[in-house]
PyMOL Python script that loads the backbone (N, CA, C, O; Angstrom):
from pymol import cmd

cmd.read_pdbstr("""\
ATOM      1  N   UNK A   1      -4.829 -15.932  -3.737  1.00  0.00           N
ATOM      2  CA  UNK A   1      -4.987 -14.512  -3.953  1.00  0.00           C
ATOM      3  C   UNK A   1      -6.144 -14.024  -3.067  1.00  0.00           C
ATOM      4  O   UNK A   1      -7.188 -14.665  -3.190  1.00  0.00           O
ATOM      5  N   UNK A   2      -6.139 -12.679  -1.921  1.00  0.00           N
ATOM      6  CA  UNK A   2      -7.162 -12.245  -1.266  1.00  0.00           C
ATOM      7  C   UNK A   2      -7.037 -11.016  -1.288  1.00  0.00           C
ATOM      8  O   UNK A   2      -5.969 -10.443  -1.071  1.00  0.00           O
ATOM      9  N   UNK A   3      -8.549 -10.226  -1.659  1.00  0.00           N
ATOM     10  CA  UNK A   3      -8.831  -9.154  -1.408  1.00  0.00           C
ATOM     11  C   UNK A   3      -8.867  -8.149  -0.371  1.00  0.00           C
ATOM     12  O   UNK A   3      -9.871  -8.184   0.339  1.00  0.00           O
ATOM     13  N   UNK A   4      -8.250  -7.515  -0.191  1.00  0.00           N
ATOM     14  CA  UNK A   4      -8.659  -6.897   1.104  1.00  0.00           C
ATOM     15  C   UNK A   4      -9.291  -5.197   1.345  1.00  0.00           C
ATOM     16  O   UNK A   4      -8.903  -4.188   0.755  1.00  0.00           O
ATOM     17  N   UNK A   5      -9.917  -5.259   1.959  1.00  0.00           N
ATOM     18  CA  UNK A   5     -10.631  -4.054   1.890  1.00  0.00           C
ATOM     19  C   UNK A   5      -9.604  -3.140   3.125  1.00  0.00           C
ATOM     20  O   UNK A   5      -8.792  -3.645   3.899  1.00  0.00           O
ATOM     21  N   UNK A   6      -9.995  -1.551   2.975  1.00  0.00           N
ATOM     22  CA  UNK A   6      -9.191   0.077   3.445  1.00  0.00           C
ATOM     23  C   UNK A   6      -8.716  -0.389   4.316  1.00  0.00           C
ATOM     24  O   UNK A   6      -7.489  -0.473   4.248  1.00  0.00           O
ATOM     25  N   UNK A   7      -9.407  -0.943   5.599  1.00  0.00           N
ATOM     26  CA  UNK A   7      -9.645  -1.136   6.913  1.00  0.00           C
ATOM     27  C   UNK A   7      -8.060  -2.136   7.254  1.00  0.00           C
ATOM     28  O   UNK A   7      -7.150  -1.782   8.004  1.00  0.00           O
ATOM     29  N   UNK A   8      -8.106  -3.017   6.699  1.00  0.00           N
ATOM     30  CA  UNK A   8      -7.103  -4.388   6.514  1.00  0.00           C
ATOM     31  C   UNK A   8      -5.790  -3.512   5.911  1.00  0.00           C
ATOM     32  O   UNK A   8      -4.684  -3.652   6.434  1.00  0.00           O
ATOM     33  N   UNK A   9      -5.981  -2.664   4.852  1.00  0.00           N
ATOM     34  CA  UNK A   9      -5.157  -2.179   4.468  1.00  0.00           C
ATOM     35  C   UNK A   9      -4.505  -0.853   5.131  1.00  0.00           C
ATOM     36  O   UNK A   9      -3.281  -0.749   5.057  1.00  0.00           O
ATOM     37  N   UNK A  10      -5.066  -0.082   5.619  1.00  0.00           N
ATOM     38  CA  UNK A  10      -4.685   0.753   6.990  1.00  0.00           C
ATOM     39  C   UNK A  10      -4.254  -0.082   8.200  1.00  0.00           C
ATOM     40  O   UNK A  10      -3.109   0.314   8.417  1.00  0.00           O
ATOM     41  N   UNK A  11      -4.442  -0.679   8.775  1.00  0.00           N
ATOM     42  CA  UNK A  11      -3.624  -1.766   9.468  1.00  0.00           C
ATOM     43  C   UNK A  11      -2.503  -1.993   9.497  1.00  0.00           C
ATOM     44  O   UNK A  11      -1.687  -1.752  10.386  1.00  0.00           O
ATOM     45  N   UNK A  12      -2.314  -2.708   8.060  1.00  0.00           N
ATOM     46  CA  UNK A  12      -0.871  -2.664   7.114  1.00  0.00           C
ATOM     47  C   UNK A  12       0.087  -2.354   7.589  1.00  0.00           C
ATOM     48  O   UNK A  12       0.991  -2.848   8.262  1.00  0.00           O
ATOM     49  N   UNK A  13      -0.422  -0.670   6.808  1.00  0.00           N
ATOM     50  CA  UNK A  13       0.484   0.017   6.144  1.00  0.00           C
ATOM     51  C   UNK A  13       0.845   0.942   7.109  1.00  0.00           C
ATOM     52  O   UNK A  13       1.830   1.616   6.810  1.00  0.00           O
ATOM     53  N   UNK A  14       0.097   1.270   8.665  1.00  0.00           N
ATOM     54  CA  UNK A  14      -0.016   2.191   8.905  1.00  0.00           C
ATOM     55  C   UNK A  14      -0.499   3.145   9.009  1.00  0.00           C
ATOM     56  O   UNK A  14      -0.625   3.840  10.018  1.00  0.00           O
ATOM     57  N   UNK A  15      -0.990   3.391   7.515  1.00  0.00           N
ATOM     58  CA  UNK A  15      -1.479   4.768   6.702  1.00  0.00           C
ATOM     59  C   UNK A  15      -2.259   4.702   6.939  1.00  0.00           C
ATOM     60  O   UNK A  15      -2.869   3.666   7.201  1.00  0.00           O
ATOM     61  N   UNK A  16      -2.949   6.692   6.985  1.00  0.00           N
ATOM     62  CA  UNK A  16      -4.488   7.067   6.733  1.00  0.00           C
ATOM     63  C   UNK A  16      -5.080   7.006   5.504  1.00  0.00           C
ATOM     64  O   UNK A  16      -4.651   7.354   4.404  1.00  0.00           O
ATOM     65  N   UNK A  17      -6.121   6.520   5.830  1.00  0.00           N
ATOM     66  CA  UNK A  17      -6.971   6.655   4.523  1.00  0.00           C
ATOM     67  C   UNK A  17      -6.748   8.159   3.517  1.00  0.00           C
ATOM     68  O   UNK A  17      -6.924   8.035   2.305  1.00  0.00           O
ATOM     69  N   UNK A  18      -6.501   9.036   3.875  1.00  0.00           N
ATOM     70  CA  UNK A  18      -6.130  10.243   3.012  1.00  0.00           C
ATOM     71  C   UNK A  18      -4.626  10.085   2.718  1.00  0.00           C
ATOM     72  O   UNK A  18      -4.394  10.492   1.580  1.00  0.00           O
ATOM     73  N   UNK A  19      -3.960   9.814   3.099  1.00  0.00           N
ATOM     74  CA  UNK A  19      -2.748   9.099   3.063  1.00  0.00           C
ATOM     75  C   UNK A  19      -2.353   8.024   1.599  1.00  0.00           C
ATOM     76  O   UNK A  19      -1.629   8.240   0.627  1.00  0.00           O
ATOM     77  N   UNK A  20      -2.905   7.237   1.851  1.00  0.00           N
ATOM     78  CA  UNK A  20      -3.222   5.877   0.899  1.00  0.00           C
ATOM     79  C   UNK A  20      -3.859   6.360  -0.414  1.00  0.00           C
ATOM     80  O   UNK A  20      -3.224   5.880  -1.353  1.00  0.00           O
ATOM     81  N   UNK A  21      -5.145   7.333  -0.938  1.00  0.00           N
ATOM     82  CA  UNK A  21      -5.469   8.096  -1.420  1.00  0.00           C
ATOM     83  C   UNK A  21      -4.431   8.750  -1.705  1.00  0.00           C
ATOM     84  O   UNK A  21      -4.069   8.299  -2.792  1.00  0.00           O
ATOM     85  N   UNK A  22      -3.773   9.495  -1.406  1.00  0.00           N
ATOM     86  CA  UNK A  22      -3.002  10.682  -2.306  1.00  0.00           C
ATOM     87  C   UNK A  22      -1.972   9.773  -2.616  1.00  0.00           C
ATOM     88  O   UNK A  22      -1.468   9.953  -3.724  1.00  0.00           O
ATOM     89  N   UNK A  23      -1.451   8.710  -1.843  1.00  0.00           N
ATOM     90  CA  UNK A  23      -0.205   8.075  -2.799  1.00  0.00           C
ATOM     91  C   UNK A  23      -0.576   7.580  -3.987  1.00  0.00           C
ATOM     92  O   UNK A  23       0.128   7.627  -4.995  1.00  0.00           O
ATOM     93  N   UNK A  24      -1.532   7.158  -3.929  1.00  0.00           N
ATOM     94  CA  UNK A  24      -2.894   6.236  -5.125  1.00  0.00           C
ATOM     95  C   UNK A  24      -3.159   7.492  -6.743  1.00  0.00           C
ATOM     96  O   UNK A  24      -3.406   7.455  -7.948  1.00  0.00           O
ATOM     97  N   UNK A  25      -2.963   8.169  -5.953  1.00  0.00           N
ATOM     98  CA  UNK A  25      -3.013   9.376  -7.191  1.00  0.00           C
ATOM     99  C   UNK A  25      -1.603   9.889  -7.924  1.00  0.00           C
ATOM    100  O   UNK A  25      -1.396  10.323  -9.057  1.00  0.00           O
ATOM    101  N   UNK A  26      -0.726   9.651  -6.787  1.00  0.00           N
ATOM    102  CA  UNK A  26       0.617   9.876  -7.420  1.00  0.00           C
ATOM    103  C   UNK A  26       1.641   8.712  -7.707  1.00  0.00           C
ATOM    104  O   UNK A  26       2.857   8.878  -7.806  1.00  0.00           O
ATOM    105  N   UNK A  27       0.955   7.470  -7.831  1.00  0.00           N
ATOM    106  CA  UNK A  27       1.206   6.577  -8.737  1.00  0.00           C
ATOM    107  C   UNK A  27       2.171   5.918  -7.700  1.00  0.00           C
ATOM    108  O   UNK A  27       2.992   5.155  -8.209  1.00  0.00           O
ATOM    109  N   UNK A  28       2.224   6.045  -6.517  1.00  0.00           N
ATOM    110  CA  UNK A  28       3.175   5.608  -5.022  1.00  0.00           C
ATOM    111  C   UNK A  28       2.334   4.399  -4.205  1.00  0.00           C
ATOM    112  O   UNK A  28       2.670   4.125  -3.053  1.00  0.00           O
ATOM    113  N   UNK A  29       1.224   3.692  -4.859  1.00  0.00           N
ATOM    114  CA  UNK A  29       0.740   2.771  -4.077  1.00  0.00           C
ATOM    115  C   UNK A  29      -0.354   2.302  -5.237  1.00  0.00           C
ATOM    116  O   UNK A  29      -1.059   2.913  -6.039  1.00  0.00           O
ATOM    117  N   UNK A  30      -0.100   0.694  -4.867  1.00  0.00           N
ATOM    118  CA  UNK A  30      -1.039   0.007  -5.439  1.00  0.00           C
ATOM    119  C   UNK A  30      -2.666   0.178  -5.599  1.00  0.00           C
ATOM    120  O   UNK A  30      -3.520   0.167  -4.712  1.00  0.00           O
ATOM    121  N   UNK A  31      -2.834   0.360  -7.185  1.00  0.00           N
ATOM    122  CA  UNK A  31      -4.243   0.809  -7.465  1.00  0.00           C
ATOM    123  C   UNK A  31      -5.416  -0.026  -6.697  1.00  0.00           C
ATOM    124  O   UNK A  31      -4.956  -1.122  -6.378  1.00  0.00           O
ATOM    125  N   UNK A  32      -6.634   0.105  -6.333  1.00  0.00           N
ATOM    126  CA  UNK A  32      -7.716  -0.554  -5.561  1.00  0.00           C
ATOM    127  C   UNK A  32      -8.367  -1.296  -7.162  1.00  0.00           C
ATOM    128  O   UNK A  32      -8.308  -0.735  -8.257  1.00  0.00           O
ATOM    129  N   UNK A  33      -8.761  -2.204  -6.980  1.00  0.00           N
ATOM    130  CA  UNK A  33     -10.190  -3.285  -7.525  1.00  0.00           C
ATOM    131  C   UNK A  33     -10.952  -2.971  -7.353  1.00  0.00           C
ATOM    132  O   UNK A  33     -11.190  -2.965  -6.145  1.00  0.00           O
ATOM    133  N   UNK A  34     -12.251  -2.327  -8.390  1.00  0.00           N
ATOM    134  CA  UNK A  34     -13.428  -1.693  -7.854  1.00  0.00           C
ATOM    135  C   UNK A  34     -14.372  -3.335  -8.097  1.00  0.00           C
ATOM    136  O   UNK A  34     -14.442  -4.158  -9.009  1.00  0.00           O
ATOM    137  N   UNK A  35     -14.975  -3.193  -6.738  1.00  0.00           N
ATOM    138  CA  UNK A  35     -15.819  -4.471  -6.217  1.00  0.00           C
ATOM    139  C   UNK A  35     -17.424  -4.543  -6.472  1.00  0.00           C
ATOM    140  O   UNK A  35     -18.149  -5.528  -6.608  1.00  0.00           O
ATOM    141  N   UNK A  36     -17.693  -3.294  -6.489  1.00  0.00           N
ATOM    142  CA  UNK A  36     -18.810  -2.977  -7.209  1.00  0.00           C
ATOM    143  C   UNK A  36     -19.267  -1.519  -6.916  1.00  0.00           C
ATOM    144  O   UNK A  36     -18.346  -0.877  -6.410  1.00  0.00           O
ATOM    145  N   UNK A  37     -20.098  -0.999  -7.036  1.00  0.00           N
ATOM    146  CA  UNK A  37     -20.771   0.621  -7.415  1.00  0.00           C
ATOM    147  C   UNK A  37     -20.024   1.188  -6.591  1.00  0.00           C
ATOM    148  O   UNK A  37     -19.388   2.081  -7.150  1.00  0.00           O
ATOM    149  N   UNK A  38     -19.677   1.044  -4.956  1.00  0.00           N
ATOM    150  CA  UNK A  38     -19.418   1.941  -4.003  1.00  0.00           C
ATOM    151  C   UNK A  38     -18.136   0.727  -3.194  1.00  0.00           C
ATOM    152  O   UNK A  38     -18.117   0.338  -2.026  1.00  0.00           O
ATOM    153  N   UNK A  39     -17.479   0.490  -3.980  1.00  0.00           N
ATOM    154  CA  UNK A  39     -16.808  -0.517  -2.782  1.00  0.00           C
ATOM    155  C   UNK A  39     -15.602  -1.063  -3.585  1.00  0.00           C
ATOM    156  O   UNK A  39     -15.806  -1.641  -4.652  1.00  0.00           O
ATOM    157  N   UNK A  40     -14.525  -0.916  -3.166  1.00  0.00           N
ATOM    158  CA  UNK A  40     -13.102  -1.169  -3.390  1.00  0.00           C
ATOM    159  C   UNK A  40     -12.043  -2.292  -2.590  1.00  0.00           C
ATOM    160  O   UNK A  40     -12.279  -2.573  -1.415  1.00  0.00           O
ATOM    161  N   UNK A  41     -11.231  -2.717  -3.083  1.00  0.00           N
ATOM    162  CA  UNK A  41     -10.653  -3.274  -2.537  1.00  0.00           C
ATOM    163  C   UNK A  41      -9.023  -3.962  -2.883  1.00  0.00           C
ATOM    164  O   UNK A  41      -9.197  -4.933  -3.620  1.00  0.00           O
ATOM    165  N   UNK A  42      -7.859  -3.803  -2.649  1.00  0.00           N
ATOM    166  CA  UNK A  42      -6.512  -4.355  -2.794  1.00  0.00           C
ATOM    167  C   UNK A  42      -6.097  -5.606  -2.792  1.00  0.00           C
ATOM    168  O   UNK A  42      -6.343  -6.327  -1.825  1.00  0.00           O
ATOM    169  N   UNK A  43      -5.251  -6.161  -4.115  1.00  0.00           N
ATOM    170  CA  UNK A  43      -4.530  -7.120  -3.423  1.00  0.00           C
ATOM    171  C   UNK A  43      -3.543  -7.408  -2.563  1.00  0.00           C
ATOM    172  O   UNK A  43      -2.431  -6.880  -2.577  1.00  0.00           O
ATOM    173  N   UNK A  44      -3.942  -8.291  -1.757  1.00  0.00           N
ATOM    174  CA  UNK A  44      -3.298  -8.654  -0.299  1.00  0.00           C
ATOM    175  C   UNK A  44      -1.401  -8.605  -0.792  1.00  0.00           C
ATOM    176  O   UNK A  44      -0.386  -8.128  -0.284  1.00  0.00           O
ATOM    177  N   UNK A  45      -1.646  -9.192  -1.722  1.00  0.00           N
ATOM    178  CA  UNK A  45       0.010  -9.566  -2.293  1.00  0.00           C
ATOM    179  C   UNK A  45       0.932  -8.111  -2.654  1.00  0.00           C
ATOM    180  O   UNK A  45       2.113  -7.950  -2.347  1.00  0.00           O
ATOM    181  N   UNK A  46       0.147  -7.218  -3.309  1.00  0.00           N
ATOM    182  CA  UNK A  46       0.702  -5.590  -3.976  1.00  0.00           C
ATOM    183  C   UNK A  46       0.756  -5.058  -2.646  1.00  0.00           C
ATOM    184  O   UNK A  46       1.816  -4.495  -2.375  1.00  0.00           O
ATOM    185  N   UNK A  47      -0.133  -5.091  -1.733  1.00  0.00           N
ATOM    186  CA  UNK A  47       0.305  -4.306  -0.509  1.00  0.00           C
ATOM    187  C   UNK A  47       1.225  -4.807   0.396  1.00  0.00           C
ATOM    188  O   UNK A  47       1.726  -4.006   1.186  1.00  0.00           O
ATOM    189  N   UNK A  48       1.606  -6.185   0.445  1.00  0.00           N
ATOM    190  CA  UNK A  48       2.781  -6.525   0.736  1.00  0.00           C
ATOM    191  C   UNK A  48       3.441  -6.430  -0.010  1.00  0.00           C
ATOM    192  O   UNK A  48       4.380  -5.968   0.637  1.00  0.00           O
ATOM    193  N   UNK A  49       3.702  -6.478  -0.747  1.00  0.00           N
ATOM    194  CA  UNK A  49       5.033  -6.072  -2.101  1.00  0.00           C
ATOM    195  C   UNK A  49       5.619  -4.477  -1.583  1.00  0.00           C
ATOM    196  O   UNK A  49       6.770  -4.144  -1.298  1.00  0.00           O
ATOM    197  N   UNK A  50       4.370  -3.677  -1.589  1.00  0.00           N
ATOM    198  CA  UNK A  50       4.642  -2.175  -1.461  1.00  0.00           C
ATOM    199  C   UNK A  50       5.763  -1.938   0.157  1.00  0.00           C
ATOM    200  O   UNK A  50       6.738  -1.221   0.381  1.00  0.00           O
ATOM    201  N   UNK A  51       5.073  -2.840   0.910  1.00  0.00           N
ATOM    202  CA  UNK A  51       5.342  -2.589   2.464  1.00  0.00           C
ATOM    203  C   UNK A  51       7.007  -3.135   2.802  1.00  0.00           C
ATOM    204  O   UNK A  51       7.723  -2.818   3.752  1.00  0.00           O
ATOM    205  N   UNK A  52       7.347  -4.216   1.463  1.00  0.00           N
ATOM    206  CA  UNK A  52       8.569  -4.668   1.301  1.00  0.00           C
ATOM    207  C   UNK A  52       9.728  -4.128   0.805  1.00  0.00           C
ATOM    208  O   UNK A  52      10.904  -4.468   0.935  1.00  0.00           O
ATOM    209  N   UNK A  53       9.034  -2.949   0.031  1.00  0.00           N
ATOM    210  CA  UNK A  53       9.421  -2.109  -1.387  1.00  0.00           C
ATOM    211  C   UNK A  53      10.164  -1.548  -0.238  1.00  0.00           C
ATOM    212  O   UNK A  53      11.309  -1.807   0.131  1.00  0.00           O
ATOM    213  N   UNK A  54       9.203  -0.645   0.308  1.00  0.00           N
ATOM    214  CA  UNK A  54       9.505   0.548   1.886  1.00  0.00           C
ATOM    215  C   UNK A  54      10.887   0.205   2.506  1.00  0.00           C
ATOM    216  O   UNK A  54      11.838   0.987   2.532  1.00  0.00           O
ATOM    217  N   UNK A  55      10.883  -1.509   3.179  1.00  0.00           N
ATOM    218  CA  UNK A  55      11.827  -1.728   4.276  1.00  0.00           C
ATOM    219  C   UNK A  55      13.200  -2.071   2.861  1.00  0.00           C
ATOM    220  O   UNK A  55      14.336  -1.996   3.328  1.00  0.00           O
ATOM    221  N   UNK A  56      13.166  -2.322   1.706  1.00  0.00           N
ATOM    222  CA  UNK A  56      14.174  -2.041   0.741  1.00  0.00           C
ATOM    223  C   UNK A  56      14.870  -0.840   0.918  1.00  0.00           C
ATOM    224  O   UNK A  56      15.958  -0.780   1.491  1.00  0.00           O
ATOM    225  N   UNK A  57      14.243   0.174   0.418  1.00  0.00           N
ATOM    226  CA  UNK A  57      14.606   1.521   0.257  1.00  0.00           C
ATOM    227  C   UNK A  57      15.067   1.837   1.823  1.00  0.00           C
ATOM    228  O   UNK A  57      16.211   2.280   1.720  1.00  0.00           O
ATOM    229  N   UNK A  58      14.802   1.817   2.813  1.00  0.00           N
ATOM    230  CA  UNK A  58      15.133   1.894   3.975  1.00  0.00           C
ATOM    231  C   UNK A  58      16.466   0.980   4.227  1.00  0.00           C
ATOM    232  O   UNK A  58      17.163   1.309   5.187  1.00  0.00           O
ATOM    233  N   UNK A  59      16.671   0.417   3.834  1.00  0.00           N
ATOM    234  CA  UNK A  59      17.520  -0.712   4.084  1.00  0.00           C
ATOM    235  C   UNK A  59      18.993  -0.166   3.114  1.00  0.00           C
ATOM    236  O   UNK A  59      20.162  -0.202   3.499  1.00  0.00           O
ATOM    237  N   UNK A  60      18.441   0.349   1.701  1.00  0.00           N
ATOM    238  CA  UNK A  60      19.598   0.792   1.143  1.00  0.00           C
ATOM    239  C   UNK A  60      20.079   2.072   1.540  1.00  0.00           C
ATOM    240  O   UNK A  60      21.274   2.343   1.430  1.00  0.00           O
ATOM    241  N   UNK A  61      19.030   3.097   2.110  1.00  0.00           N
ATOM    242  CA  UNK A  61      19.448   4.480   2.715  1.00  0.00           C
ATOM    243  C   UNK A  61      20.099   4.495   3.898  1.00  0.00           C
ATOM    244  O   UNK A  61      20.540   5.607   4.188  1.00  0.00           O
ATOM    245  N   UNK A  62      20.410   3.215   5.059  1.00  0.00           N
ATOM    246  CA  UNK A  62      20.786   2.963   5.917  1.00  0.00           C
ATOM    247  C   UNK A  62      22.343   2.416   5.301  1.00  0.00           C
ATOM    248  O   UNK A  62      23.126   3.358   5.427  1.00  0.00           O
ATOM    249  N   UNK A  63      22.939   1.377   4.769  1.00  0.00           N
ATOM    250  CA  UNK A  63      23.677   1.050   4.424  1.00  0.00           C
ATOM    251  C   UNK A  63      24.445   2.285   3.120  1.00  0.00           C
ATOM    252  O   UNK A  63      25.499   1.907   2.609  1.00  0.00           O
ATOM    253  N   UNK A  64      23.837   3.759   2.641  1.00  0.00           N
ATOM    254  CA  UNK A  64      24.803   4.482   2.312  1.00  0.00           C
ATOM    255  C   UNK A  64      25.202   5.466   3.076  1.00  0.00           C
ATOM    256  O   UNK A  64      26.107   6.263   2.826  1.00  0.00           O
ATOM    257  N   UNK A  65      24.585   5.424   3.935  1.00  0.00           N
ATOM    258  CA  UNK A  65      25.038   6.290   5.038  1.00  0.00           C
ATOM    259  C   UNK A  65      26.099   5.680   6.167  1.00  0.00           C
ATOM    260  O   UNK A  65      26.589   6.273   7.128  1.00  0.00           O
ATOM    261  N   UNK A  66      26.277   4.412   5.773  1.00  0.00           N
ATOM    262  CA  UNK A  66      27.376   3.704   7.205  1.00  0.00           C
ATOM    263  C   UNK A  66      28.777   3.731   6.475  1.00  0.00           C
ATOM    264  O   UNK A  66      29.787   3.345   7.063  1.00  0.00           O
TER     265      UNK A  66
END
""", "prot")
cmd.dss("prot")
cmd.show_as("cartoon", "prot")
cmd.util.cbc("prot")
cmd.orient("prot")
């Protein structure tokens, strides 16, 4: 199991940090681990899960459209 901090996780996903944030609020992306007073961080595994979730849904919207 590894933590990964915004930076690692923008990488990812792609996403902007305001991006990642508002999905985070609308319940569309894996919650952060607060690491201590000012500092957060994801598991490595939920943000691949999420990024898998994506090429799913992509994968089934492609195949109802053929």
């Amino acid at each position: 199991m590894r933590i990964i901090r915004l930076k690692e996780v923008m990488d990812l996903t792609g996403l902007a940090r305001s991006t990642i944030y508002k999905f985070i609020s609308g319940d569309l992306f894996p919650k952060p681990i607060p690491l201590g007073d000012r500092c957060v961080g994801w598991l490595e595994s939920e943000v691949h899960d999420w990024i898998l979730d994506k090429v799913k849904e992509r994968d089934q919207l492609v195949s109802r459209s053929s």
